[in-house]
C-alpha positions in Angstrom: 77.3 83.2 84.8 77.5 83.3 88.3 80.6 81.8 89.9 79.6 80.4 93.7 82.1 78.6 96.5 83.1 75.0 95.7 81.8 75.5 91.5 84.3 73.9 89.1 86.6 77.3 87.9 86.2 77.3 84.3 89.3 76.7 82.1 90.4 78.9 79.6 93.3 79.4 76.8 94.8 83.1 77.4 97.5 84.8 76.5 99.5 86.5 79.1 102.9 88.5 79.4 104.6 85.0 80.0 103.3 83.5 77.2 100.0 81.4 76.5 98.4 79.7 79.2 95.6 76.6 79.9 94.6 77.8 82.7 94.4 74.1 84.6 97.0 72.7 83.0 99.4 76.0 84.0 97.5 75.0 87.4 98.8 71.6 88.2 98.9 70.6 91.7 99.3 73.9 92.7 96.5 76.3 94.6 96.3 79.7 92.5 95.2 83.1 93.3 93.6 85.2 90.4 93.2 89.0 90.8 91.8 91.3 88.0 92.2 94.4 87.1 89.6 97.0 85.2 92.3 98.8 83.4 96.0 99.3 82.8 97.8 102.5 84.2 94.6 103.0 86.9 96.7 104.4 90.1 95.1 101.8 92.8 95.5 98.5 90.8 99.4 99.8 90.0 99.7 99.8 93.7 98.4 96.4 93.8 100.4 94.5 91.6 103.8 96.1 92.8 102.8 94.4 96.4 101.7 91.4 95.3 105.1 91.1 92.9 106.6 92.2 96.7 105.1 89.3 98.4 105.6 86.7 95.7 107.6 84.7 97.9 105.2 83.9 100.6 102.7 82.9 98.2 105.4 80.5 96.7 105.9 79.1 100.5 102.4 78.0 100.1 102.7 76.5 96.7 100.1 79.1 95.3 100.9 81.0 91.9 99.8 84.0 91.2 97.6 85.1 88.0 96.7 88.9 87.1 94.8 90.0 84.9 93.8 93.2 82.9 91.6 93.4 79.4 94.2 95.4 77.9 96.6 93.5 75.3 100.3 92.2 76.0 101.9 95.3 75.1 100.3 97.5 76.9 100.8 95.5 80.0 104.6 95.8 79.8 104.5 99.2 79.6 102.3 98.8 82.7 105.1 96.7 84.5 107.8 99.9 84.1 105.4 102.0 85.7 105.1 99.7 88.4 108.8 98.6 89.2 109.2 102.8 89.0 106.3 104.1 91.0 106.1 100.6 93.6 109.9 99.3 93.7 108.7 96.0 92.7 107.4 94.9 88.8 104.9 91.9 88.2 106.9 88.2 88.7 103.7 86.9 87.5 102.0 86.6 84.5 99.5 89.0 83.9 96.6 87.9 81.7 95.2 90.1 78.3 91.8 89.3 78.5 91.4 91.8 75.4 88.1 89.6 74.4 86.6 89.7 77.8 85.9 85.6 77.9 88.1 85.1 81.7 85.7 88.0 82.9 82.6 86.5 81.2 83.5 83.4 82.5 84.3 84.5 86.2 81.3 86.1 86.1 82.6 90.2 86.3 81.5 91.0 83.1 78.2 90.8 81.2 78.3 88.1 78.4 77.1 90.8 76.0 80.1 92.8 76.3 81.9 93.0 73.4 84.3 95.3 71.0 87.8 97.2 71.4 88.9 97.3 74.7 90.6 100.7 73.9 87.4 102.2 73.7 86.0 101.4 77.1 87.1 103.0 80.6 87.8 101.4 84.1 84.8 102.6 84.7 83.0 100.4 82.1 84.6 97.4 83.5 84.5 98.3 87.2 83.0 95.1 88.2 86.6 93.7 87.3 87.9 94.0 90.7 88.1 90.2 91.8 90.5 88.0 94.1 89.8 83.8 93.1 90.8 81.6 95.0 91.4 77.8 92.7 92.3 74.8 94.8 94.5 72.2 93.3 91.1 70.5 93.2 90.2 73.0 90.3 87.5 74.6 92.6 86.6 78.0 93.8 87.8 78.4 97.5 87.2 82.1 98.0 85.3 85.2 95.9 86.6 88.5 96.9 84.9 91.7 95.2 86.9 95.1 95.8 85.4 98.9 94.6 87.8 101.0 92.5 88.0 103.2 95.2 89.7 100.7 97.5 93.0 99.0 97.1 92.8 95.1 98.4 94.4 93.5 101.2 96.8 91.0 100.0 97.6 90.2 103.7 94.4 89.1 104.0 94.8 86.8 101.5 97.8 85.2 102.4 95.7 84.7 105.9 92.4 83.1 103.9 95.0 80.8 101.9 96.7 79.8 105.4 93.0 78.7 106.7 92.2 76.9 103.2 95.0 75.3 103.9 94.8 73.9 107.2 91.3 73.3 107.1 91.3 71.0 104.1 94.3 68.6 105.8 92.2 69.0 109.1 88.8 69.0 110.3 89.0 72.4 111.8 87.5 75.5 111.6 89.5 78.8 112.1 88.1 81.4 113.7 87.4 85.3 113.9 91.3 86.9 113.5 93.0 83.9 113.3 96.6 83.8 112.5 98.8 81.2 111.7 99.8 79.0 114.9 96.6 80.2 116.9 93.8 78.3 118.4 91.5 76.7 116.2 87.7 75.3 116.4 87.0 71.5 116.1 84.6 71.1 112.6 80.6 70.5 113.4 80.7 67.7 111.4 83.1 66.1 113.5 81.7 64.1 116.5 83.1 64.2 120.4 83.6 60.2 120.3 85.9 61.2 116.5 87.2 64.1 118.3 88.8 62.3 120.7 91.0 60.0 119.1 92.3 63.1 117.4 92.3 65.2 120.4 92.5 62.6 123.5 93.8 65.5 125.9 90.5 66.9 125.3 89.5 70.8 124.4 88.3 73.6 125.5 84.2 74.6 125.8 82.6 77.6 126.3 79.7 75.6 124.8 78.5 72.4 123.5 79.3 73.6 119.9 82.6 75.8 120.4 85.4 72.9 120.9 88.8 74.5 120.6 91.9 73.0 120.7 96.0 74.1 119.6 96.6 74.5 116.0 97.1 71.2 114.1 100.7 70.8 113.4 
């Protein structure tokens, strides 16, 4: 199944290295970030979840939880998490989910549904499409689909930025755009009308065009 912005992001029952999860339920109210992993003990991913247990904090700022996953079982993943507090200076704060039956990667679409068997006996390589970044609103909807190579480690920063914009954009009818950072400029939305726009905005904004309205950050 093919997971597309603004789908419903299936629920699922998983066992993880802080115990089993519903994965709404262990939602809430909160906005959650799920990254997933082909394989324990593969050198890029290790350097991944050390910076993402690094910049834990900033995602709690945001009320967003983090959610990893690997298809290797329990075990395996805390030997994983020594190797990564050793190697990165930081081990996962975060549960990390054993998807040893493949059903979150069927389900999130980076697997094949007729995958099956001992995940011992496959390599990253077999399961190389399990390089994801989700992005769940509190809503229980997909907000962002990020798909990463092997070959390239992801940019967490990047993340925090697209969370940021999700953010701001769904409390205001704004767009962000190309670059933005936190406390720049940002677009008025299309769908918003100049007679709307200017009981929000009465000192009016700025135009290159018709269609580009910008105006300061919302507060």
């Amino acid at each position: 199944m093919a997971l597309h912005l603004g789908d419903a992001a299936p629920d699922f029952a998983a066992e993880t290295t802080e115990g089993p999860i519903q994965f709404h339920e262990w939602l809430g109210d909160s906005w959650a970030v799920l990254f997933s992993h082909p394989k324990d003990f593969t050198p890029v991913c290790t350097t991944e979840l050390g910076y993402m247990a690094k910049i834990k904090p900033e995602f709690d700022r945001r009320n967003a939880k983090l959610l990893g996953l690997s298809v290797d079982p329990v075990d395996k993943h805390g030997l994983w998490a020594r190797d990564i507090e050793e190697t990165q200076g930081h081990a996962p704060n975060y549960p990390m989910i054993a998807d040893v039956d493949f059903n979150v990667s069927k389900l999130y679409g980076m697997l094949g549904a007729d995958v099956s068997g001992d995940p011992a006996d496959r390599t990253a390589a077999d399961n190389q499409t399990v390089r994801n970044v989700f992005i769940v609103g509190p809503d229980k909807k997909v907000k962002l689909i990020l798909i990463y190579p092997m070959t390239t480690g992801r940019n967490f920063d990047e993340v925090l930025r697209v969370l940021d914009s999700l953010q701001l954009t769904a409390k205001h009818k704004v767009s962000t755009p190309v670059n933005w950072q936190q406390g720049d400029d940002v677009i008025i939305a299309g769908s918003v009308s100049d007679e709307e726009a200017r009981e929000t905005y009465p000192d009016g904004w700025e135009s290159p065009r018709p269609y580009i309205r910008i105006v300061p950050q919302p507060k």
